[in-house]
Structure formats: C-alpha cells, structure tokens
N, C-alpha and C positions, 0 to 999 in steps of 0.2 A: 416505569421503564420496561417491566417484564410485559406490559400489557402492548405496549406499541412496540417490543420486539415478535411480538405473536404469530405475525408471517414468515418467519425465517423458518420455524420446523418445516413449515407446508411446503415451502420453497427447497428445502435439502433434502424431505422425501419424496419430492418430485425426482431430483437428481440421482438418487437412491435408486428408486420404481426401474428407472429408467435404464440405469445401470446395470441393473440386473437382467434383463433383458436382451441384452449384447450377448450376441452369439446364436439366438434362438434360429432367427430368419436365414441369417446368412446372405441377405440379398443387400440390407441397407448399411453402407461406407458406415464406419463404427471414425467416433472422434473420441479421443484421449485427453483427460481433461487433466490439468495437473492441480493437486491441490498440495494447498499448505499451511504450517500455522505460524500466522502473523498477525497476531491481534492486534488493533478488532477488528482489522481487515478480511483477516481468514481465522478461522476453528475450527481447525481438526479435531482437536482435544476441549475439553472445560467447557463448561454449561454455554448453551444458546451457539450463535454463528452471526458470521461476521456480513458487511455490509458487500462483498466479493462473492461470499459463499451466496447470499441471497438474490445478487442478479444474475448468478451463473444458475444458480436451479430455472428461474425463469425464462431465462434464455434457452437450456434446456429439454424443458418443458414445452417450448414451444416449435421444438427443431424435430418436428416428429420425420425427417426422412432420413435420418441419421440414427446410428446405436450407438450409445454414451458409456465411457468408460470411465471410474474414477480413478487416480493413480497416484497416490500421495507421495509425496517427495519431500527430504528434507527441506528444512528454511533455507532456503540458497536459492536466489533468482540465477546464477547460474548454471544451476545445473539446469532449472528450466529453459533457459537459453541453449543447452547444448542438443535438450532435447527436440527442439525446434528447428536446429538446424542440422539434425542428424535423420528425423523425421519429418514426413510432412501430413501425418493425421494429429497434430497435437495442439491442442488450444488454453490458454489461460484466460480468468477474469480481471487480473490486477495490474496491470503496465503503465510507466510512462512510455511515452513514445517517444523515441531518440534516433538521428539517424543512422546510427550501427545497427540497430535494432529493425531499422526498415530493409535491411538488407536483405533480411532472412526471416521476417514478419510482417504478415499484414496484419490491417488495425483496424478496429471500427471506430466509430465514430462516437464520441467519449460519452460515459454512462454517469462518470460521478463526479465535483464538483469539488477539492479538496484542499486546504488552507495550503500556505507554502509552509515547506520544510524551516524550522527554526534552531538556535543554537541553545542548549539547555544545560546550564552553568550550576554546581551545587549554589545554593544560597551564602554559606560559609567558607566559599572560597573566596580567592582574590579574582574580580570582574575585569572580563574584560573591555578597552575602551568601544567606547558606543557615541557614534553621533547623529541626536534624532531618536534616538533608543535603539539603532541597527550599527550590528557588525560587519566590519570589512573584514569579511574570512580571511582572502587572498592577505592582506596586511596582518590579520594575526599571526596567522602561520609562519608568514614571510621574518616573523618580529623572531624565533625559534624557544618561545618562551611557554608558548601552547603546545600542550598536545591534546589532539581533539580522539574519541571514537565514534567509529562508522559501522553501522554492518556490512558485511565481505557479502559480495558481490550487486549490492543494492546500488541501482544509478537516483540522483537526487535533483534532475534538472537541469537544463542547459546552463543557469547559472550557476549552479555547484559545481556540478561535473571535473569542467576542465580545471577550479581550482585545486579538489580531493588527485587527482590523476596527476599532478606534476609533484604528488606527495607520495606516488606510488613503492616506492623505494626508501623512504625517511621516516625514523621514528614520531614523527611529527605528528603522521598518523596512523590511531593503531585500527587494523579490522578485524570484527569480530565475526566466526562462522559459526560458533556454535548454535544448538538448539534454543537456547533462550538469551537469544541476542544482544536484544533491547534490554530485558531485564537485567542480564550478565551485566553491561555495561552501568549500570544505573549501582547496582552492586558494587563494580568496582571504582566509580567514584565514593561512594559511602567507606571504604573499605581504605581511600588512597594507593592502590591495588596502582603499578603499573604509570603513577603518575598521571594520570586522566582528569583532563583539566574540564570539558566538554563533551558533551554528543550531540551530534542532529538526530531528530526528528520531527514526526510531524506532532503538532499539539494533539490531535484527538489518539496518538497511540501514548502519548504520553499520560494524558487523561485516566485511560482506561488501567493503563497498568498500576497509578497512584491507587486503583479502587480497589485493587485486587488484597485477598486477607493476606496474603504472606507478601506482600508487596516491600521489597525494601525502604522503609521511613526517610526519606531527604527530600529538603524544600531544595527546591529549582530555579529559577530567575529563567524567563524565556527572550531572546534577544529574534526577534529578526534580523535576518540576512540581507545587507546590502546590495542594491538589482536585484534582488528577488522579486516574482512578479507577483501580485494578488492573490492568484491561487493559480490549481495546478488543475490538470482534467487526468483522470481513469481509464484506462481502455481496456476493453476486448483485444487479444490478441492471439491468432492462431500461425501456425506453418505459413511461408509466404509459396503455395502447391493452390493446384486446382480445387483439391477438397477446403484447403484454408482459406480461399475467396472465397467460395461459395456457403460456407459455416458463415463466416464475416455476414457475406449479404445479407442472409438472413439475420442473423443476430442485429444491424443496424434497422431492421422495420421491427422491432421491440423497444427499440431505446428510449423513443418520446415517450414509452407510457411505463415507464418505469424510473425516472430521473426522479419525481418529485418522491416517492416513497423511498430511492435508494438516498438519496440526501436526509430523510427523515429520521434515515437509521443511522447514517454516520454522526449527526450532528447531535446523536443522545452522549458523546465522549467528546464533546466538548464544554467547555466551562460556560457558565452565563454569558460573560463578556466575549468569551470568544464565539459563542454561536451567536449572538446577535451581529457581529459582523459579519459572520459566513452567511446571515439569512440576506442580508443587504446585499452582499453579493450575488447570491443563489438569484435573486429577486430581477437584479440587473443584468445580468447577462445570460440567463436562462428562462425568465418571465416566470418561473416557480414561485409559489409564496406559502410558505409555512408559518403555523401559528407560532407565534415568539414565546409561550408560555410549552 
C-alpha cells in the first residue's frame, strides 16, 4: 500500500513549491485553495495524503498562469461554502455537486468515481429493517425509534439530502462539527453516548478509520440506502467569478489523465469485496481498468 501511495508526496510538494511562490511576480491572479482533514479524502495531519490532496497538486501543478495559495480550514464544508460565496478567487478539490451549490460554484467535470454513502449500524445493536439488504432512511426516521449521526454541514446526495433536511430541527438527527467527526461519531456509538443508533458514510472513510492504531474497536453492519444510485462522482470546484471558470477550464483538460491513478488511490480503503465492485463499475462507465489484486 505505501508503495502505490508513492505519488501523493510528489503531488503535495508540488502544491507546496507552488504555494510558496505567490506573491513573488505580482502579475499572475493568485487562487486560494482550501484545504482540509477528511480522511482519506484529505490529510492535513497523519502520515501520507488523501485521494483530494493528490489530484489537487496535479491540477496545480499544472495551472502554471496562476499563484496557488494554501489555506486550511476546519473540517466544515461550510464554511468552505461561505468562503466561495463571499470570494471569488477560491477553489476546492472534493465536492458533490448540488443545485444550491451551482448557485455560487462552478464545477468541473468529475475526477473521482466514488461508492454511494451507506448506513453503518454497531454490529450489537438492534438492526434496522432492510429489504434486499437496503434501508429506507425516509421510513426509519419517519418510524422515531432511530436516531441517526451525520457530519454538520456535509451534503450526501440527491437522494439523502432532502431526507437528513426535514430532520433539520429533530432530535432524530444528531450533527457532528467537531474536528474528528467521523471518528467522534464512531466513538459515540461504542460509548452509547447520546443514543446514536447509526451513521452514514462512505465505505472507503469507513475502511480507513477501522485501520487506524487508536481507532475505536466496533464491528459495524453496512446497509445500503434505498434509491441510492451506484456511485457517486467528485468534483473540482471553484468561485462561480471569472477567475473560477477559467481555473475550472483548465483543470477539466487534466481530468482524463488523471482518473485511472486517482481511483487507484481511493480504492486502497476499500474492502476486497467492496473494491471488486467499484472496479466493475470503474470499468463500465469510465472504460478504466485496474488490476483486481
């Protein structure tokens, strides 16, 4: 795994190099990158970088009429949202694309290939029902016996969305802002903490966090979500301004030659079984094909 994560320094001290830089000339539109940690999507912190961090150096790297700023922010997509619509030199690597979000974003054209959001149940609690092996959110919820956690401000898809959002107000569901999220969450199911019945996420952040040494110990049961689509796509997305189109253009004539290695890196945090699905996918609607070993 350390051997085929091996591109990722090369790729963030590009972004680094590059960074530093800004300010010298004075002539070339500088763009503001936000970064964040959201493993294994981003790493700010802890060994290696995330599959975000690596096609954002590339992109990068390759935008030489610009000056790159880095700019870490807490875990909160939105505050990256507000930065976006308060500025219009600001760009991120990790988005879905929503139409609120097209308001005051443009988007390229999607870089990564990513399983859908799932529902992740301690193993020793009481299950919820499932037909086909998938959950009707909307129906658990609606039933007031669940209570699910989410991270605070994270969107999860046209077909979550508008379920989590008519829960905006109800203990039903709780959101988490803190710094370590996902983990908090994972935590406070082990703990009984708050009655926390579930969480979503995606399998491969799930993956990654079971591997980590201080990883809190609980088996999980993963349920797909009912209407959830196949998988999901990634995007670029900068300021919806003149400078944020034209970062976008460029960044979408990098995209086709960067898909098959950024899928290579994500699909190291998924299970056997679940990366042989994603590669069949990968296979079929992006014509990529990666070795299954």
């Amino acid at each position: 795994m350390c051997c085929k994560r091996r591109l990722l320094p090369l790729a963030f001290a590009l972004v680094q190099g590059t960074a530093l830089a800004t300010g010298v000339s004075g002539v070339k539109p500088t763009v503001r990158w936000m970064t964040v940690d959201f493993p294994p999507l981003f790493m700010v912190t802890g060994p290696g970088h995330g599959v975000g961090d690596y096609a954002q150096g590339i992109a990068v790297a390759r935008l030489g009429d610009y000056e790159h700023q880095l700019q870490a922010v807490p875990p909160n997509y939105q505050r990256i949202e507000q930065e976006m619509k308060a500025r219009g030199d600001v760009c991120f690597a990790g988005f879905l694309k929503t139409a609120a979000r097209e308001r005051f974003m443009v988007f390229s054209e999607p870089y990564l290939m990513m399983l859908p959001i799932q529902l992740f149940v301690p193993a020793d609690h009481p299950q919820p029902p499932a037909t086909d092996s998938a959950v009707d959110l909307a129906g658990l919820l609606a039933a007031g016996t669940f209570r699910l956690g989410i991270l605070g401000g994270r969107r999860y898809g046209a077909s979550v969305d508008p379920v989590i959002d008519t829960y905006k107000d109800s203990p039903s569901v709780y959101r988490r802002y803190s710094k370590d999220q996902l983990g908090g969450l994972v935590s406070m199911m082990a703990a009984h903490e708050h009655g926390l019945d579930g969480i979503l996420a995606y399998p491969s952040e799930i993956t990654y966090l079971q591997k980590q040494p201080k990883a809190t110990p609980l088996a999980l049961r993963a349920y797909p979500l009912k209407g959830a689509p196949a998988f999901m796509y990634g995007y670029f997305a900068c300021s919806n301004s003149d400078l944020g189109r034209a970062v976008i253009a460029g960044i979408n004539q990098t995209i086709p030659g960067i898909r098959a290695q950024v899928a290579e890196i994500y699909s190291h945090d998924l299970t056997p079984e679940t990366r042989a699905s994603y590669l069949h996918l990968l296979h079929k609607e992006w014509g990529v094909e990666l070795a299954t070993n």
